[in-house]
N, C-alpha and C positions, 0 to 999 in steps of 0.2 A: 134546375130543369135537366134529369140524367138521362129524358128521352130525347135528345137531342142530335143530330146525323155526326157530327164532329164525336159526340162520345162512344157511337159505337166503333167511329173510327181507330180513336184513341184505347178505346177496350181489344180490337183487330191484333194493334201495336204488342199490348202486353200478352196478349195469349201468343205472339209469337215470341219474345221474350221468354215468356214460360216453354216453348216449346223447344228453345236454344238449349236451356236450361236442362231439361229432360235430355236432347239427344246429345248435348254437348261434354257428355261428363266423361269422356274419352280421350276428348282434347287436352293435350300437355303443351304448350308453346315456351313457357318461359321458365320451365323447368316444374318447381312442386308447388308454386305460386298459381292458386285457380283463378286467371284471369276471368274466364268468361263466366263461372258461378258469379261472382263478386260483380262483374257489371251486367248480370240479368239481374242480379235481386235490385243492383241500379235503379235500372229502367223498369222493373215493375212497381218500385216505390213513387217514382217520379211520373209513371204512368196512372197511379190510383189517383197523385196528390193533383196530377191533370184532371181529371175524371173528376174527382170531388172539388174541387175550387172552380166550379162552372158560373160563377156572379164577378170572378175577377178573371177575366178573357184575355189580359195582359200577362196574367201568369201561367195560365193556361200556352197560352202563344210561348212564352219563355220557357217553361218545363218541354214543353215538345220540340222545342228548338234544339234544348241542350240534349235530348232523347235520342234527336236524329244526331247530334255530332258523334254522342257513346255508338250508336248504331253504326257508323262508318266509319267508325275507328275499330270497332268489329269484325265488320268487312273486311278489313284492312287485314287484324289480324288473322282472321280465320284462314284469307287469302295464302299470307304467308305458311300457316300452318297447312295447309293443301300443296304448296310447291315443295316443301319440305317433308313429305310425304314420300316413304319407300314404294316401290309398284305401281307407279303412276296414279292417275285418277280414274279412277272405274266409279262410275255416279252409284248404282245399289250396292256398293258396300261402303261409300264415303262420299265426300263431300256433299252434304246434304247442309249442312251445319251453315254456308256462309248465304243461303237463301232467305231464311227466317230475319236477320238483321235489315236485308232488302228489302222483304215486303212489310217491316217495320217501319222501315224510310216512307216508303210508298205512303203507308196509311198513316202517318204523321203529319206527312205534306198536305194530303187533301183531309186532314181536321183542320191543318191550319190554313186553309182556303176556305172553309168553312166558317171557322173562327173567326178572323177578318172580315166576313159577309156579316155574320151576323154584328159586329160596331160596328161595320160602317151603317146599317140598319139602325142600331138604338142609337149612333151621331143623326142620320138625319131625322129620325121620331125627336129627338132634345132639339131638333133646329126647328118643327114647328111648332112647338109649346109656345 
């Protein structure tokens, strides 16, 4: 069931992955090693394999789990990558890049509020059979 309010949540998640992706290709943090490519194609993988595995809700919960930890470890770096920045922070011509990990977080957490409603739902439909 892909029409479901937790997938399009979890769909929110990767198009902001995708959208790190797109403006983050600027970002150097650890030298010539592309952190942030390599953990957007991450989380867009582990975002589909959420997306299509909607009959197993436990792994659904477990891929967005580990989705949000890459996402705030994201954060984290990008953060650093912004304090390490020449000319302070001026928001339209930077730092736009550690938003999209955020509101990745955000729509992660409420699929998996979602997620949880719905077994606790098919646990008590198995309790009255």
């Amino acid at each position: 069931m892909l029409q479901r309010i937790q997938t399009i949540w979890t769909l929110l998640a990767v198009l902001a992955a995708v959208f790190l992706f797109i403006t983050g290709q600027d970002v150097t943090v650890f030298g010539a090693v592309p952190v942030i490519n390599i953990s957007c194609i991450i989380l867009v993988l582990a975002g589909a394999l959420s997306i299509f595995s909607f009959k197993n809700r436990k792994r659904q919960i477990l891929l967005n789990t580990i989705s949000i930890i890459i996402n705030v470890l994201l954060i984290g770096v990008l953060a650093y990558w912004l304090l390490n920045l020449s000319g302070g922070i001026h928001f339209p011509e930077k730092g736009i890049e550690p938003i999209f990990p955020l509101i990745a977080v955000i729509c992660l957490l409420i699929a998996n509020v979602y997620i949880r409603k719905d077994e606790r739902l098919v646990k008590s439909v198995d309790r009255l059979r």
